[in-house]
C-alpha positions in Angstrom: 0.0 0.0 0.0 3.1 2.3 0.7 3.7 2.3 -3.4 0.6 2.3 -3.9 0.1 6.3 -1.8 3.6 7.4 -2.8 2.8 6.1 -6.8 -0.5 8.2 -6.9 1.1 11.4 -5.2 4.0 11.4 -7.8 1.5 10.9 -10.3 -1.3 14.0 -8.7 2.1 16.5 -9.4 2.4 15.6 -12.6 -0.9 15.7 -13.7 -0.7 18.9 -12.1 1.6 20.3 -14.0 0.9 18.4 -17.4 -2.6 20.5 -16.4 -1.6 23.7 -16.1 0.5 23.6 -19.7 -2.7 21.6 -21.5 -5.2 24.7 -20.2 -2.5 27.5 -21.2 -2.3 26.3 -24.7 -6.3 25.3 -24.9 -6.9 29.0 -24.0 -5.0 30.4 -26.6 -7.1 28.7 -29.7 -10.3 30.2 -30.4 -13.3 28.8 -29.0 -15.2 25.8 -30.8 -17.8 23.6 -30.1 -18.2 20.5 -27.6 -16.0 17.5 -29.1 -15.7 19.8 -32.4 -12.2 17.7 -33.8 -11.0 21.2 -34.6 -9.8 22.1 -31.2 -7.7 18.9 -31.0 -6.7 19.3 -34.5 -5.1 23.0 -33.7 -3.8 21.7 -30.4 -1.6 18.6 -31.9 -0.1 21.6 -33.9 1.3 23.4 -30.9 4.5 23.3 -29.0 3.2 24.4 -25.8 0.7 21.5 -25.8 2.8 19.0 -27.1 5.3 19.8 -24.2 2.4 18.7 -22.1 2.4 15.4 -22.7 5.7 14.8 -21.2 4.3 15.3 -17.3 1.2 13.4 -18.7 3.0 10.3 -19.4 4.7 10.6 -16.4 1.5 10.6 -14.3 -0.3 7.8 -16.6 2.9 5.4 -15.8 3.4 6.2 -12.1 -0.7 6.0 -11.8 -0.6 2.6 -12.9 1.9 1.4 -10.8 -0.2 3.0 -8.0 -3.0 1.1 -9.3 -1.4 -2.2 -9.6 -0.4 -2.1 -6.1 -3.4 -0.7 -4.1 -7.5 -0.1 -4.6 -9.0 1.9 -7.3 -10.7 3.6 -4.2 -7.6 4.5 -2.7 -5.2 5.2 -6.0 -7.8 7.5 -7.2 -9.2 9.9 -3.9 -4.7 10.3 -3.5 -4.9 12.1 -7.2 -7.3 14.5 -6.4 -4.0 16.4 -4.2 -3.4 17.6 -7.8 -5.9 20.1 -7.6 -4.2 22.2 -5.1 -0.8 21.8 -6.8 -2.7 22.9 -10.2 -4.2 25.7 -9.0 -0.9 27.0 -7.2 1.2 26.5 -10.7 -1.5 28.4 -12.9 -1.6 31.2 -10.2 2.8 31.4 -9.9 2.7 31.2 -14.0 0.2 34.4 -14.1 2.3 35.7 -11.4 -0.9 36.6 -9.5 -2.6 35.3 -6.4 -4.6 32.6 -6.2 -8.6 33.4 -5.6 -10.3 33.1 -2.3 -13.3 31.1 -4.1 -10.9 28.9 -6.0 -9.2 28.2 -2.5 -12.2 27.6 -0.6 -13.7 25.2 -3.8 -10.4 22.9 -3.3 -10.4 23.1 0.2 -14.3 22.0 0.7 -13.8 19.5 -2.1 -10.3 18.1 -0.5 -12.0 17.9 3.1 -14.8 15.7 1.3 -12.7 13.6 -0.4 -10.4 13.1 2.4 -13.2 12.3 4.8 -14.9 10.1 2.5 -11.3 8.2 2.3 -11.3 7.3 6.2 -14.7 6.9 6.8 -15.3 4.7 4.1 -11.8 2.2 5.1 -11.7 1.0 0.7 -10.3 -2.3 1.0 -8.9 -4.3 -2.7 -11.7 -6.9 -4.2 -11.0 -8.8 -7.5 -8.7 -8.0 -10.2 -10.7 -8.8 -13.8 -14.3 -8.1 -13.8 -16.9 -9.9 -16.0 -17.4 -8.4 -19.4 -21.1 -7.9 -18.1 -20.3 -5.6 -15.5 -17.9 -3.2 -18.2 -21.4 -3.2 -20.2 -23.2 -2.1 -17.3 -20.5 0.4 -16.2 -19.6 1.7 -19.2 -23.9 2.5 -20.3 -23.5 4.4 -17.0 -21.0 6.7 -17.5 -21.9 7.1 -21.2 -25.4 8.5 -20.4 -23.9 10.5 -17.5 -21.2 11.9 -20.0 -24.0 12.7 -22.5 -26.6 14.2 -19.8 -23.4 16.8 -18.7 -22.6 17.5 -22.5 -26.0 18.6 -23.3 -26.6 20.5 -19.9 -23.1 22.1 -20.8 -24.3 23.4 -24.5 -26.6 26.9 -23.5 -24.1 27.4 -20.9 -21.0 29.9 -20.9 -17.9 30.7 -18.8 -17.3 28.9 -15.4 -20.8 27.0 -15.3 -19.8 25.2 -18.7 -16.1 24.7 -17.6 -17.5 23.1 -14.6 -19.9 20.9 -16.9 -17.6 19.6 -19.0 -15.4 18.9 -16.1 -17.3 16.5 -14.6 -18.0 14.8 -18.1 -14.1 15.2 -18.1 -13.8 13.6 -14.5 -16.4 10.5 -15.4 -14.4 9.6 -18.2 -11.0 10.2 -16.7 -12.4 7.4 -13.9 -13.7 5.0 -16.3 -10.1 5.2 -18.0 -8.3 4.8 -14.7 -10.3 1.4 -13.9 -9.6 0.4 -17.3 -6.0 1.0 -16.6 -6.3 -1.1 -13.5 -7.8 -4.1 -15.5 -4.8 -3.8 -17.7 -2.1 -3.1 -15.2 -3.1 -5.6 -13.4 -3.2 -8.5 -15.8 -0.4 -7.8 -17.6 2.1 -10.0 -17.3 5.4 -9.1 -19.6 3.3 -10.6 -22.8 3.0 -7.8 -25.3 1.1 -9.6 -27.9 -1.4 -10.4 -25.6 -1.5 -6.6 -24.1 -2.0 -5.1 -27.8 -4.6 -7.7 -28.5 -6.6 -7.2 -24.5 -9.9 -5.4 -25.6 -9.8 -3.4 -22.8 -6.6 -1.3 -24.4 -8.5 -0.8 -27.0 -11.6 0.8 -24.5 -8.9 2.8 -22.8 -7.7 4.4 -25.9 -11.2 5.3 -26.5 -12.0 6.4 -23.4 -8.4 9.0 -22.8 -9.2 10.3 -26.1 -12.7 11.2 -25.1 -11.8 12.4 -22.2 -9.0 14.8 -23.3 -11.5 16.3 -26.2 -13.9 17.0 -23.2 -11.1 18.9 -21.1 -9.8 20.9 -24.0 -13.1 22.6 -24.3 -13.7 22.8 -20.5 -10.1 24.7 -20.3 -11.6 27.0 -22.6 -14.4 28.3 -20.5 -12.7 30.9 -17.9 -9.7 30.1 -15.4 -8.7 26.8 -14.8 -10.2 26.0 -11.6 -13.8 25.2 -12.5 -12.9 22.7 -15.0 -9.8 21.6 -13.0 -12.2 21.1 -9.3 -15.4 19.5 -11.4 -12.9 16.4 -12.9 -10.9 16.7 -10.1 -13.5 15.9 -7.3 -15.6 13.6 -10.0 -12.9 11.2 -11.5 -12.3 9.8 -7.6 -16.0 9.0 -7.3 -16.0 7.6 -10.2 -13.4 5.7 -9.8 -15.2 4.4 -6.2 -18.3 3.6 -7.9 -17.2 1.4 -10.6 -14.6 0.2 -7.9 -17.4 -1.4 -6.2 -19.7 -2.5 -8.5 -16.9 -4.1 -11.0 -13.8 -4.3 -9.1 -16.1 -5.3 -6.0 -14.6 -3.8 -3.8 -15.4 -2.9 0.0 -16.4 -0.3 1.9 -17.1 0.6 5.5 -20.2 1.9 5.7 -22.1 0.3 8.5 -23.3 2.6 11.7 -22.1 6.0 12.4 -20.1 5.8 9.4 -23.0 6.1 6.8 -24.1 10.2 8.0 -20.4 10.7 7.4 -19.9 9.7 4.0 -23.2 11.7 3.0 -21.9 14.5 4.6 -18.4 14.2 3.3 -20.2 13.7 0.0 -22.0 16.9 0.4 -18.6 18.7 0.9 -17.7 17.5 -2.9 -21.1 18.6 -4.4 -20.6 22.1 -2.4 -16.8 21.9 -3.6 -18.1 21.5 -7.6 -20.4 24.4 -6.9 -18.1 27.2 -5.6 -15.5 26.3 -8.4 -18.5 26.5 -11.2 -19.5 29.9 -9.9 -18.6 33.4 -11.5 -15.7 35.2 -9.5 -17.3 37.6 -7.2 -16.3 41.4 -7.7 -13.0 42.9 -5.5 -14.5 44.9 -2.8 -13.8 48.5 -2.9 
């Protein structure tokens, strides 16, 4: 479990940073529509974003070895640290402060997360889960994905960052528990990891996801985007933890007004960050 926490830290700061440069570069293109190919299009043409993807693969390597030694319910709550680090490299890069309500959003939605992490005592369940179960799982977060898309179309600024964000986040969570599946099972045999159908889903799935957060990183600063997939890709990853990877949690007694509560803390967390900036006082 000690690789496992240090694994999914390493890999929070370099999403983190692999963030920050992704957002910079999305906000210099013009804006386009939701999962228009033209954003990505412009994107693969720029240095800035391509330097990006260095941090990025560091964080999808470390994350897997964090996920092939511990729970998808305690790899992915660890990842969520990468909001703070995120939102303190955007605001040193600006060379301005960093926002009371962006501070406050992490802060609430870290509390939450952290809270539901203890209370809930995630313990490992089974490594390969039935190719019924991926159906089920995957019809979830598809309609979830499409509800937020939708919701996100009439919307401008923060409220459609945060939208898209938690599309962003749903995906991102599906990916990481596909990236278990495969982590897990490999075993050195490359043929049989190119031909695994589930490396095949997870290139689906990342290249979803990454569409998604291009055009949330478009809609105002980086922290509504950044808290909405931040706080959602953990829960994510905790739902399909337990209904595919079956995995266990805690939540007998005393325990069960605590994880609603510390649930609340996320939802309230998602809100602040998808709210305008309020005005400087005078």
């Amino acid at each position: 479990m000690i690789i496992a926490v240090a694994a999914a830290l390493v890999a929070a700061f370099c999403f983190a940073l692999s963030t920050t440069i992704h957002q910079r570069a999305a906000k210099r293109q013009p804006p386009q529509r939701t999962l228009d190919p033209k954003l990505l299009w412009r994107l693969l043409r720029t240095r800035l974003w391509q330097w990006g993807w260095a941090p990025d693969a560091g964080a999808i390597l470390t994350q897997a070895v964090a996920l092939r030694h511990g729970p998808l319910a305690v790899v992915q709550p660890l990842l969520a640290t990468g909001l703070f680090m995120a939102i303190l490299i955007e605001a040193a890069w600006n060379r301005r402060p960093v926002q009371r309500r962006d501070l406050v959003a992490t802060l609430v939605g870290a509390a939450g997360l952290t809270a539901f992490l203890v209370t809930g005592n995630p313990s490992a369940g089974i490594d390969a889960p039935a190719a019924a179960a991926w159906w089920w799982v995957s019809a979830g977060a598809g309609g979830a994905v499409a509800a937020c898309v939708v919701a996100a179309r009439p919307t401008t600024g923060a409220a459609r960052g945060a939208l898209l964000g938690v599309a962003t986040g749903i995906l991102y969570g599906l990916a990481a528990a596909l990236l278990k599946a495969v982590a897990t099972r490999f075993n050195g045999d490359l043929l049989a990891l190119l031909t695994d159908p589930r490396l095949a889903g997870l290139a689906v799935v990342s290249l979803l996801a990454v569409q998604l957060n291009q055009n949330a990183f478009q809609s105002g600063r980086i922290a509504a985007p950044l808290t909405a997939a931040t706080l959602t890709e953990p829960v994510t990853g905790v739902v399909v933890g337990v209904t595919a990877f079956r995995e266990t949690l805690s939540l007998g007694g005393y325990r069960i007004p605590l994880v609603v509560l510390a649930a609340g803390a996320i939802v309230v967390g998602v809100w602040l960050a998808s709210g305008a900036p309020r005005a400087p006082a005078r």
